[in-house]
N, C-alpha and C positions, 0 to 999 in steps of 0.2 A: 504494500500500500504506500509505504515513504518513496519506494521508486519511482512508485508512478505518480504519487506529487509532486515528486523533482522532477519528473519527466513535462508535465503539464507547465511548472512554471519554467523551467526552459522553454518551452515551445512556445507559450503565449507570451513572454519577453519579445523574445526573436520576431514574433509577427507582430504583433505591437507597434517595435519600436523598426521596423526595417524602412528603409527608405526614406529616414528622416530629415536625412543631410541634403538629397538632391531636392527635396522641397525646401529647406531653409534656404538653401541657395538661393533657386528660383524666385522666393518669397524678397530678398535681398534685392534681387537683380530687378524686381519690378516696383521695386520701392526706389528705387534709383532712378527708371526710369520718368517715376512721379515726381520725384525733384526735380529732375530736367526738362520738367513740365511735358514730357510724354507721355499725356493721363490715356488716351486710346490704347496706345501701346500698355501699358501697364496695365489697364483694365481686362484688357484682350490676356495679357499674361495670366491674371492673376485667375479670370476666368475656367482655363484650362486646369491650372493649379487646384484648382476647389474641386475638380472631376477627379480627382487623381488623390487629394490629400487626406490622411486616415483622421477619422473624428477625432484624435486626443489635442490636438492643434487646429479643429475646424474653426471656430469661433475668431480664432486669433486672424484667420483668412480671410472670413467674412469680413471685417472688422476694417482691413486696409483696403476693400476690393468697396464697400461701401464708400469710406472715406473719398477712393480714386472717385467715385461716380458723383458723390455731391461735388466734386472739382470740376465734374466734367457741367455739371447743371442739370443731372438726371436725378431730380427729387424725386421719382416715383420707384424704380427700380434698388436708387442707393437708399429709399427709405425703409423697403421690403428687406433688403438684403440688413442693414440696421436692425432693424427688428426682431429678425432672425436671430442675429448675432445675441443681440442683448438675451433673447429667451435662452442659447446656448451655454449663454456666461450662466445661468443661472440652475443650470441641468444638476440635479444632486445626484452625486457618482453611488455606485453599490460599492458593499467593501469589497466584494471582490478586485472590483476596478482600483481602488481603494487601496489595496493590499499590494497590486501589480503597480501603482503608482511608487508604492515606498520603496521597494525594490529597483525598480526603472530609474534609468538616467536623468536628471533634473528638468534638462534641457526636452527632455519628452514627454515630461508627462501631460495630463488632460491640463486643459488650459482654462482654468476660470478667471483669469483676470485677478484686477486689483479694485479697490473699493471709487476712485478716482476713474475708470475705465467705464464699470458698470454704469455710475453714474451719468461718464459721459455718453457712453453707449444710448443712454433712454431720452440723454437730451438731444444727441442728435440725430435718434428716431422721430422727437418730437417736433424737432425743424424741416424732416421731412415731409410729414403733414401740416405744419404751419404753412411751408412758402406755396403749397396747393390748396389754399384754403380749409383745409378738414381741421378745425378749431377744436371741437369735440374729440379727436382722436388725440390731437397735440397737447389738449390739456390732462389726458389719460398718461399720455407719458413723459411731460414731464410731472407731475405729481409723481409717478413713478419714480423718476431721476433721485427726486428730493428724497423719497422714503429708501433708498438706496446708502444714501449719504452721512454714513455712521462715522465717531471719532473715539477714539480708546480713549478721550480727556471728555465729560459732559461739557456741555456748553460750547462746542468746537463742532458740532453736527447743524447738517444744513450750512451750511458756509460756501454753496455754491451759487454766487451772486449771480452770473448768467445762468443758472436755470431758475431762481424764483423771475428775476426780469423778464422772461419769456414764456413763464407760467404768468406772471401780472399782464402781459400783453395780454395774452391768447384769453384769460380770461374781460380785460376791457373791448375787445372783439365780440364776446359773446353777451357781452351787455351786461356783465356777473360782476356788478362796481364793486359791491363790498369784499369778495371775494378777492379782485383786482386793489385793491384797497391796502387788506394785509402782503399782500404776494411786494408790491413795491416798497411798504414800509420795511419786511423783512431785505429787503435791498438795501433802503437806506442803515439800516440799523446793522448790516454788513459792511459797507462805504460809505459813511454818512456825507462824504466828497461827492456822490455821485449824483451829479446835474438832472443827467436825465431820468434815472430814479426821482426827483424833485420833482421833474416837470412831470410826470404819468402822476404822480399825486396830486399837484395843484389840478390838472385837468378831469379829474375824477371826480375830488371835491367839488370842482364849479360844479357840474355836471350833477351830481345829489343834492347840490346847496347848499352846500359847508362854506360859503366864501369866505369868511374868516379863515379858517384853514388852508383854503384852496389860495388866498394871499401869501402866508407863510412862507406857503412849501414855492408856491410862485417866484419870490421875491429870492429867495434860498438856490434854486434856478438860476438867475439871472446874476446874480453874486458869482456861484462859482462859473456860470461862463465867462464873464468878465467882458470884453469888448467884442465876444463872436456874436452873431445874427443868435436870434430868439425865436420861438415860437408862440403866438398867441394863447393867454391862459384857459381861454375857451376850447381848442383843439381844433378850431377853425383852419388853420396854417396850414398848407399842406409840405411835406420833407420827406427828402429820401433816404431811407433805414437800411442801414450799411451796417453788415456785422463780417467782422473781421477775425480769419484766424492768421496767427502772426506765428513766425519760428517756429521751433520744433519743441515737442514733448521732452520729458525726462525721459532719459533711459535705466536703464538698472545694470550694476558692475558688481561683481564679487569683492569682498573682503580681499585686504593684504595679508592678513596673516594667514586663513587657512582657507581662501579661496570658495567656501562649503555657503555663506550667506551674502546675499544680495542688497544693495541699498539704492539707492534714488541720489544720481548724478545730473544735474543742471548741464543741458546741453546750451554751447553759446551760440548764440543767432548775432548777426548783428543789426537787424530791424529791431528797434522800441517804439519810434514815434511815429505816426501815420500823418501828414494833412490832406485831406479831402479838397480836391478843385474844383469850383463849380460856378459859374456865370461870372468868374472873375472874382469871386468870394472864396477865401481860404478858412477852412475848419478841421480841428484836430481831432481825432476821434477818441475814444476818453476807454481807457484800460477796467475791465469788465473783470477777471479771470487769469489769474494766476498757476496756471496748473501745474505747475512744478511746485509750487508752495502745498497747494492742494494736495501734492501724492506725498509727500517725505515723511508727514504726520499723521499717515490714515489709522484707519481701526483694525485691520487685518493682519498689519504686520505682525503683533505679538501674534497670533493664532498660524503664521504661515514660521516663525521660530518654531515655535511647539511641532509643527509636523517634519520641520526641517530636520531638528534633533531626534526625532523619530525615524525619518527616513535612515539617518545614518546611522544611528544604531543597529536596526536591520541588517541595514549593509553588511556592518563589519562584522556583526554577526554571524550574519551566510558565510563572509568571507574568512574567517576564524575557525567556526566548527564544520562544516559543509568545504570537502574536495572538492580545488578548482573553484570554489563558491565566488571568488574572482569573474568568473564568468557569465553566470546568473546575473550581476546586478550590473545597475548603469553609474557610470561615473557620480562620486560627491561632490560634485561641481556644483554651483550657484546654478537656479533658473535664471537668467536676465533677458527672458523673449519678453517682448512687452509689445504695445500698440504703437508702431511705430509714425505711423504717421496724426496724431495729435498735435495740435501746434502747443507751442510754450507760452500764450496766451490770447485770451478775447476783449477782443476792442468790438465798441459801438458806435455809430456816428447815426445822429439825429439831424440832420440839412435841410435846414428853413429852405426851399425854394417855391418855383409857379408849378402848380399842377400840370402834367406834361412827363414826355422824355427829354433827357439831358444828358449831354459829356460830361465824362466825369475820369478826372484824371486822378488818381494815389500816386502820392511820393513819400520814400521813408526814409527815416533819419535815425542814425545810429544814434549810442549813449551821448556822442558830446553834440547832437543836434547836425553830424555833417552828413549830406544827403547821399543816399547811395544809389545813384544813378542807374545801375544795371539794376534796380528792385521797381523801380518808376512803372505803372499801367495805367492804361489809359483806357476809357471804355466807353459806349455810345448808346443811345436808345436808353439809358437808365431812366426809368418809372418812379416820378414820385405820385404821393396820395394824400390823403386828410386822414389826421387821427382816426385810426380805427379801420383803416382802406389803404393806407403806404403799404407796397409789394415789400416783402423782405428781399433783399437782396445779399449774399453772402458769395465773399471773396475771401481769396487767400495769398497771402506773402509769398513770393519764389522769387528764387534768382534767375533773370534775363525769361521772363516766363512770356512777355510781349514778345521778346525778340525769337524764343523758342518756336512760338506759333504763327510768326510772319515766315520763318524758315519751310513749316509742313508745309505752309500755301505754296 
């Protein structure tokens, strides 16, 4: 009977984990492609790769094949394929799977993500029903988002300001004030800096007839924009609603000393400042979302120690009392596959202009404000609306990505 235990967990190792490397690769090589703004090419790769790749790393695949599609502007397909994802990150494993996880190489096993992932995971399902009007779905997930968003410290949960903001929209879309109410005070009460948090308040307020309040938070608005164009406290105005993803995510790197645990490394970008061009009017778009801040301090990590040291004891257990048991397990290496394509943070820009389409140029500006010309796009036909009607529009930071795509042509 121990034979043929040994025998089963050899063979379901070996099938498990085979072919793991030529997908990582491939998964590398089309995430490269998506920096170099090759989003068809990448998509087309990543495609193929989803047909071919074993469930304990699906999620992880869906994850950057969605991300490539909202780049490309297919919010229907990258919303679906989102959605997916988020339900996979959430599949509770059996212990058998469980068991062949401890064993298995770090670098293999089932892939559920990080508390930071899930969360983004739901919010940017939810933006895939936002930017097609489906409100009622949008506001299903991000609620979602929100009740995802746990911290191992009380009072550190919910801290993710761009998804109540876009739970507060999607909620004054639906005409659910008070609801939209709390969603943006929880905003301010994360950023108390943030303007446009201010201004969804003042315009809520008028709007039930609070103007005593609706002045406040108005006036609180206008303050921290300081000398940029305004929007009317009434929500008459109409502006175009720019949400920006900037730089790149965290990644995760092994410990120096014993290689075996993972941490959360700040990848450098050198985009921070955005300004928005638009009829001869310059606006800056105002930092929403810090997600490297967001991952380093999540709720999970003590609970992925606890298995980490479990894993390895296993290990060298097999490998201790069980001959060859060396061969059974997978390296004690740190996990560090993460979601790689995440940006390293979200800007917002709210742009006073005329009801209509309009050019609209992005230029970004490193840490000491000096512009970095090869990040510059430029863009046409942009749609503004009236509170409550502005199309979302969602862009993202690359290098030479205009000049990338005047080449395909």
């Amino acid at each position: 009977m121990k034979k043929l235990l040994l025998f089963l967990i050899i063979v379901s190792v070996a099938v498990l984990y085979s072919g793991c490397t030529s997908a990582k690769l491939t998964l590398a090589q089309n995430v490269a492609k998506f920096q170099s703004g090759r989003f068809e090419e990448a998509h087309k790769g990543m495609g193929e790769l989803l047909k071919k790749v074993k469930s304990e790393t699906y999620p992880l695949y869906q994850l950057t094949d969605a991300s490539i599609l909202y780049a490309l502007g297919d919010h229907y397909d990258g919303c679906d394929i989102m959605g997916r994802a988020a339900n996979n990150l959430e599949v509770e494993l059996g212990s058998g799977t469980v068991a062949l996880d401890l064993v298995g190489s770090e670098e293999n096993v089932h892939y559920r993500g990080y508390v930071h992932e899930r969360v983004l995971a739901r919010y940017y399902h939810g933006l895939g029903y936002f930017a097609r009007g489906y409100y009622d779905s949008a506001k299903i997930a991000f609620i979602q988002a929100i009740e995802r968003d746990i911290n191992k410290e009380k009072g550190k949960e919910n801290a993710f300001a761009s998804v109540h903001f876009m739970l507060g929209e999607t909620f004054l879309r639906l005409k659910e004030y008070d609801n939209a109410r709390v969603a943006f005070q929880n905003v301010i009460k994360l950023q108390p800096s943030n303007a446009y948090g201010w201004y969804k308040l003042a315009t809520i307020n008028f709007k039930i007839g609070d103007k005593e309040e609706a002045q406040k938070a108005y006036q609180t608005y206008k303050d921290s924009l300081g000398s940029e164009p305004y929007l009317p406290i009434d929500g008459s105005g109409s502006y175009i609603f720019l949400l920006l993803d900037i730089g790149w995510g965290p990644t995760l790197s092994p410990d120096a000393i014993t290689g075996a645990f993972s941490s959360y490394q700040q990848v450098s970008f050198p985009e921070r400042y955005v300004s928005i061009v638009i009829d001869k009017n310059i606006v800056p778009s105002k930092k929403v979302e810090d997600v490297y801040m967001q991952a380093k301090d999540e709720a999970n990590l003590t609970g992925d120690v606890s298995k980490k040291v479990a894993s390895v004891a296993v290990k060298k257990a097999i490998q201790t009392f069980i001959p060859f048991g060396g061969l059974l397990t997978g390296s004690t290496d740190a996990d560090v596959r993460k979601w790689l394509l995440l940006p390293g943070e979200i800007h917002i820009a709210l742009i006073p202009t005329e009801q209509g389409v309009h050019d609209v140029t992005l230029k970004f500006f490193d840490a000491k404000m000096k512009e970095l010309k090869d990040y510059q796009q430029s863009w046409y036909y942009v749609p503004a609306g009236t509170e409550g009607e502005a199309p979302l529009v969602q862009l993202r930071s690359l290098f030479q990505l205009q000049n990338q795509k005047k080449k395909e042509k």
